[in-house]
C-alpha positions in Angstrom: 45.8 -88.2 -4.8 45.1 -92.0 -4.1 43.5 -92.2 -7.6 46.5 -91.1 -9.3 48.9 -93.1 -6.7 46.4 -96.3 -7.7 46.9 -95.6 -11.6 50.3 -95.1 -11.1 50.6 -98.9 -8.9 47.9 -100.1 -11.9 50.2 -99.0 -14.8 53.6 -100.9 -13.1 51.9 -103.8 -12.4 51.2 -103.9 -15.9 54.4 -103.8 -17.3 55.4 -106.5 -14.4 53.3 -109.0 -15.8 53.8 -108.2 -19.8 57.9 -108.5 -18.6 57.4 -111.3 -17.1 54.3 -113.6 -18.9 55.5 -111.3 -22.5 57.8 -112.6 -25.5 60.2 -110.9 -27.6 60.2 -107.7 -28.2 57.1 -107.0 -26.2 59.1 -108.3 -22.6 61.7 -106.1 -23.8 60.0 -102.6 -24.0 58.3 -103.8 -20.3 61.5 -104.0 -19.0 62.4 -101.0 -20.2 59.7 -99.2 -19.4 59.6 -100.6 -15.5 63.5 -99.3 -15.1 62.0 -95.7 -16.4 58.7 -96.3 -13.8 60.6 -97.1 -11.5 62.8 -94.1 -11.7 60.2 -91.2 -11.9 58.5 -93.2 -9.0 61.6 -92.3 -7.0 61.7 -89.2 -8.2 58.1 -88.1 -7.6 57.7 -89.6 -4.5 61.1 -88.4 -3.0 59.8 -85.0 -4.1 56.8 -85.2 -2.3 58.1 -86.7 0.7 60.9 -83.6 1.5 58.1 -80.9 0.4 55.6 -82.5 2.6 58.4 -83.4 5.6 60.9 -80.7 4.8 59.9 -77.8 2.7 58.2 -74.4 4.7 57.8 -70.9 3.2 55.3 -67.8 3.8 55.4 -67.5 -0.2 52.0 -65.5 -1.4 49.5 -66.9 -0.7 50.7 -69.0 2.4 47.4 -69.6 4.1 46.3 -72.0 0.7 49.6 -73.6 -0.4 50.7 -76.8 1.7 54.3 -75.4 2.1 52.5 -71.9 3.7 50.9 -74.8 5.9 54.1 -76.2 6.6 55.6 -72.5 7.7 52.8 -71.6 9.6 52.8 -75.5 11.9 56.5 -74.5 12.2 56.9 -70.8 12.7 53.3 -69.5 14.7 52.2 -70.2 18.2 49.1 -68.5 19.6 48.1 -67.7 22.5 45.0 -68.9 24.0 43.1 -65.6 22.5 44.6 -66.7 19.2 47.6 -64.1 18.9 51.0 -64.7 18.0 52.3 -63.7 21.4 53.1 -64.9 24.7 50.5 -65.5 27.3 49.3 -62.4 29.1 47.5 -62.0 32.3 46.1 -59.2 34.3 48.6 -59.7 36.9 51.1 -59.7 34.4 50.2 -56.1 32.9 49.3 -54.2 36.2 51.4 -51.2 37.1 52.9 -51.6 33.5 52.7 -49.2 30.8 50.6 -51.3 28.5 51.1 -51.2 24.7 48.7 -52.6 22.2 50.8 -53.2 19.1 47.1 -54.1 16.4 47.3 -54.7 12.9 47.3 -57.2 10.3 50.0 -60.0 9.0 52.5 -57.5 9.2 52.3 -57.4 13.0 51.4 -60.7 13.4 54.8 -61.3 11.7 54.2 -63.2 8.1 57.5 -64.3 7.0 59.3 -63.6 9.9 60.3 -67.2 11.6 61.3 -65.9 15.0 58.8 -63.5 16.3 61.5 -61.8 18.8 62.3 -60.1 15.1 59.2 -58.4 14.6 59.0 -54.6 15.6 56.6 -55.3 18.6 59.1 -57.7 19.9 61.8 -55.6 19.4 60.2 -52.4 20.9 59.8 -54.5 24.0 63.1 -55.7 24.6 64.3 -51.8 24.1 61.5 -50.5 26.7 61.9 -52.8 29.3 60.3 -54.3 32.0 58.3 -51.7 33.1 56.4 -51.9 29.9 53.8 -54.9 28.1 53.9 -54.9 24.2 50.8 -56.9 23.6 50.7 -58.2 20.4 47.3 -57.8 18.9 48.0 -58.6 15.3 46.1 -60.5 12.6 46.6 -61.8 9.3 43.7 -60.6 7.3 41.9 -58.1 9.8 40.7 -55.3 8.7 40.5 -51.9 10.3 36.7 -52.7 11.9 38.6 -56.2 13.0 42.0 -54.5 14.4 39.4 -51.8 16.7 37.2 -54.6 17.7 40.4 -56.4 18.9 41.4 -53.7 21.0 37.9 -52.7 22.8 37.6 -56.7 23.4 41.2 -57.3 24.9 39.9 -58.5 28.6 43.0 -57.9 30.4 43.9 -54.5 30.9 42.6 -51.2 29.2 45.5 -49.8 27.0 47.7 -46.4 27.5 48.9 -46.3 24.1 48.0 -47.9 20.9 50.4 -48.2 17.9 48.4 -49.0 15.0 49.7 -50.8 12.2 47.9 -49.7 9.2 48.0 -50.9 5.9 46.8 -48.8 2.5 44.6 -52.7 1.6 42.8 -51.4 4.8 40.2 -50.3 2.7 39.2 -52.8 1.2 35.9 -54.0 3.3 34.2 -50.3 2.2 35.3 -50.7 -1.4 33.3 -54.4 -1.9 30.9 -53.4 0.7 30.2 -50.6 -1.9 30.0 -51.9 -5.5 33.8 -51.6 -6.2 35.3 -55.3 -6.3 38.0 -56.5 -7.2 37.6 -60.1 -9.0 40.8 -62.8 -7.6 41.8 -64.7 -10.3 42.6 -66.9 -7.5 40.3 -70.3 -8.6 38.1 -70.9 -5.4 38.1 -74.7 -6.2 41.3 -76.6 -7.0 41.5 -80.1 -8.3 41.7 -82.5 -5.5 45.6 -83.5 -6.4 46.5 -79.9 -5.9 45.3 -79.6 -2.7 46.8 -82.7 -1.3 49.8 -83.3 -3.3 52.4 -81.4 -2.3 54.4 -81.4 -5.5 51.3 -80.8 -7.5 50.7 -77.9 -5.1 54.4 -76.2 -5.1 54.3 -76.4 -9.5 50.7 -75.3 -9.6 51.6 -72.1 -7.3 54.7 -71.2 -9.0 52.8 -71.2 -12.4 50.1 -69.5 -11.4 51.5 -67.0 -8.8 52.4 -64.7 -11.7 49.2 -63.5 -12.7 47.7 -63.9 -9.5 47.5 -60.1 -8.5 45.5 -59.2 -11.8 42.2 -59.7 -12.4 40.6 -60.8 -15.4 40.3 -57.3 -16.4 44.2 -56.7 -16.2 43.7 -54.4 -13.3 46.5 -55.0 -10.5 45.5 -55.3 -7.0 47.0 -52.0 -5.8 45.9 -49.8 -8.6 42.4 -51.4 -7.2 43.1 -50.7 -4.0 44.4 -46.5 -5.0 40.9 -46.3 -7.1 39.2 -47.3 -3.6 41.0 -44.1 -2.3 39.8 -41.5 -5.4 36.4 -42.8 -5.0 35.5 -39.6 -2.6 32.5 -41.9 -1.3 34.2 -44.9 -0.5 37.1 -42.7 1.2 34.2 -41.2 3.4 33.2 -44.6 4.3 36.7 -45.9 5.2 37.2 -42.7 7.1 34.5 -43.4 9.6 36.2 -46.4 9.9 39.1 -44.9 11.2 37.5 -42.6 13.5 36.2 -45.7 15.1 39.8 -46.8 16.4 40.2 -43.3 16.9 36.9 -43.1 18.9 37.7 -46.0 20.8 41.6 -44.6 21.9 40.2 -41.0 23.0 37.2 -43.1 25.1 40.3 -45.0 27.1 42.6 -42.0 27.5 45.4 -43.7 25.1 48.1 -42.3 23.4 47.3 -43.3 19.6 50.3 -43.5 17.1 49.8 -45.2 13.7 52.2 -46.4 11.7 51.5 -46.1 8.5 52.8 -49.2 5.6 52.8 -47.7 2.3 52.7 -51.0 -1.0 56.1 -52.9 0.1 57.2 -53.3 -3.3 56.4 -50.2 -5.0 56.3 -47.1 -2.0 56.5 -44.5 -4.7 53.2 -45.1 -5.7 51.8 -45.3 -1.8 52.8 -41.6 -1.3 49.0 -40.0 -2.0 47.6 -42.1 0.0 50.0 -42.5 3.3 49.1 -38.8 3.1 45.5 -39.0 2.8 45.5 -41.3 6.1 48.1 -39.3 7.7 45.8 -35.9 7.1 42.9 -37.3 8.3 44.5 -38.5 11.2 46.1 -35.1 12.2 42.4 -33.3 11.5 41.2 -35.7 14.5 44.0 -34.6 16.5 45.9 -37.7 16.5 49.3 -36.4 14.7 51.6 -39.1 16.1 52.1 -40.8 12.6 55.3 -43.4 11.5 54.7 -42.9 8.1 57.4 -46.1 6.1 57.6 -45.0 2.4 60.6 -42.7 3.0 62.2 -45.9 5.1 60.8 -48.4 2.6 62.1 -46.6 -0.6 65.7 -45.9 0.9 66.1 -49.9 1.3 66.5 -51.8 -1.7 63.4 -54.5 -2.3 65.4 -57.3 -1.4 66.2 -56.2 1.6 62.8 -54.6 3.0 60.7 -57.8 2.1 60.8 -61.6 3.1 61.3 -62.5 -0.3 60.5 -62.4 -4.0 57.6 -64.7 -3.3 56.2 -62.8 0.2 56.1 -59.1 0.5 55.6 -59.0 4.3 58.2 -56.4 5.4 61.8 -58.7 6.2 63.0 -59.2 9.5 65.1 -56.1 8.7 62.6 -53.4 8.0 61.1 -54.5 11.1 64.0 -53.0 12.9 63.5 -49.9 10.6 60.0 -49.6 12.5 60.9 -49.9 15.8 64.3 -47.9 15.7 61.5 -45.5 14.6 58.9 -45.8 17.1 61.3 -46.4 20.0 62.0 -42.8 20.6 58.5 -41.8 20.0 58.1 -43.7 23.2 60.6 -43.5 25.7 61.0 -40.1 24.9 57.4 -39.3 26.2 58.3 -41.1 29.8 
C-alpha cells in the first residue's frame, strides 16, 4: 500500500511544480489536474479511513476480508480456552446440569453481534440457574475437532451434549479420500488487497460471486451431496460420527444433535439430514432437531445474517432453541 500511497504523493508533487515553475497552457492543465488529485485523494482516503475505522461485517468469507477482521475485533471475546463464552470453572459447574452446546461457526455465533442471541445463550437463560450451557463451538471444526473438544473440556464431564452438526461436516473424509473440491478462492492476493481496505471491500464484492464454484463449475454444496453418494466416503464420515457418539455413551450423556440442513437452499439438504438422522437412530441416539422444515417455513431473508453471510440470523437461532428447550426441561 505505501508504494501506491508514494506514487500517488510522486504524481501531485508533479503537477505542483509544473503549476507552479510551468507556462501557458501547460500550468493550466496542472492546475487542473491538482483540483481533480486533490479531490479523489479525499475521496479515496476518506473511504479508507471509515472502512478501516468504521465499517464491520461477517460477509463470506469474514476470516480473509479486513471488514470480517473488523467484525470479529468488535463482536468475539474468547475465553481463555479460546471459546466465545464466558469463563467457566469447576466450581462454577458442580451440582449443575452441565450442557455442552459443540459445533462449528454456527454455535460459535458468525454473524450474530451479541452472543446472548445465539441458541446456546438463549437455551440458558430459559433453563436457569440450575443448569451450565458451555459453549464449545468453532468456526471451521470439523466433526473429529467438535468430539476432540468435548473429551478435552477439563472442567467437568458433560450430562448432555447437543451437537450442532452441519451437512459440510463431511468434508475432512471427502479430501482425505481423493474427492476435492478446488476454491477458486486465490491463496495469494496482491499486497494492496490485503492491506487496503478499500481495495479489499471492491476486490471481495467482485469476486464473491463466483466464489462457491470451482473451476469446473461445480458448486460447493452439490460437492459436498456427491461426498454423501460416494457409499465409501459416507462409511468413512460415519465412523466419524460414531466417535462423538462413542465418546457421549463412555460419559453417560444424553446426546441430541441438531441437525443444519444448506441455509439457503434446505430443499435440497433433505437426503442427507436423513442419512445423518438414520444413522444416528441405528446407534440408538434418536434425539435429533432436524432444521429444514424450520428453515424452509422462514423466508431466506429472515433465517440468514444476510445476503453476504449465510450463518443462520439472530432469529433462526430462536427457532433452535424454542425447539430444543422442551427437549430439555421436559426430561427434568
Amino acid at each position: 500500500m505505501l508504494p501506491v500511497i508514494g506514487l500517488y504523493l510522486l504524481f501531485g508533487a508533479g503537477l505542483l511544480l509544473i503549476n507552479q515553475r510551468g507556462h501557458g497552457r501547460a500550468s493550466t492543465v496542472a492546475g487542473g489536474l491538482i483540483v481533480t488529485w486533490v479531490t479523489v485523494g479525499a475521496l479515496v482516503g476518506g473511504a479508507e479511513l471509515a472502512l478501516r475505522c468504521c465499517y464491520a461485517a461477517s460477509d463470506t468469507p469474514m476470516q480473509w476480508t479486513r471488514a470480517g477482521e473488523n467484525w470479529i475485533a468488535r463482536y468475539m471475546a474468547f475465553n481463555s480456552l479460546g471459546y466465545r463464552d464466558r469463563e467457566w470453572t469447576a466450581e462454577d459447574l458442580a451440582g449443575k446440569t452441565v450442557i455442552f452446546a459443540v459445533g462449528d461457526s454456527f454455535t460459535e455465533g458468525w454473524g450474530i453481534e451479541d452472543p446472548a442471541l445465539r441458541f446456546p445463550d438463549r437455551l440458558q437463560a430459559r433453563l436457569g440457574s440450575g443448569y451450565a450451557v458451555v459453549n464449545l463451538g468453532k468456526g471451521g471444526s470439523s466433526t473429529l475437532h467438535q468430539t476432540q473438544a468435548v473429551m478435552d473440556y477439563p472442567y467437568a464431564k458433560p450430562d448432555i451434549i447437543i451437537w450442532q452438526y452441519l451437512l459440510n461436516d463431511i468434508d475432512v473424509a471427502a479430501i482425505s479420500n481423493g474427492l476435492v473440491w478446488e476454491s477458486p478462492i486465490p491463496l495469494e492476493r496482491p499486497a494492496l488487497i490485503e492491506e487496503s481496505h478499500l481495495a479489499n471491500f471492491i476486490y471481495w464484492r467482485l469476486f464473491r460471486q463466483g466464489m462457491f464454484l470451482s473451476s469446473q463449475g461445480i458448486s460447493q454444496w452439490a460437492w459436498l451431496y456427491s461426498a454423501y453418494d460416494d457409499s465409501f466416503i459416507w462409511s468413512i464420515h460415519a465412523q466419524e460420527i460414531d466417535r462423538m457418539v462413542d465418546y457421549a455413551d463412555s460419559v453417560g450423556a444424553r446426546l441430541i444433535t441438531v441437525i443444519f440442513p444448506n441455509m439457503e437452499d434446505p430443499v435440497s439438504s433433505v437426503p442427507y439430514v436423513d442419512r445423518v438422522q438414520q444413522h444416528l437412530e441405528s446407534l440408538g441416539h434418536p434425539d435429533i432437531v432436524k432444521l429444514t422444515d424450520a428453515a424452509a417455513a422462514m423466508p431466506i431473508e429472515e433465517r440468514v445474517v444476510s445476503r453476504a453471510d449465510a450463518h443462520p440470523s439472530a432469529a433462526f437461532n430462536a427457532v433452535v432453541a424454542d425447539l430444543l428447550y422442551p427437549l430439555i426441561a421436559g426430561e427434568s
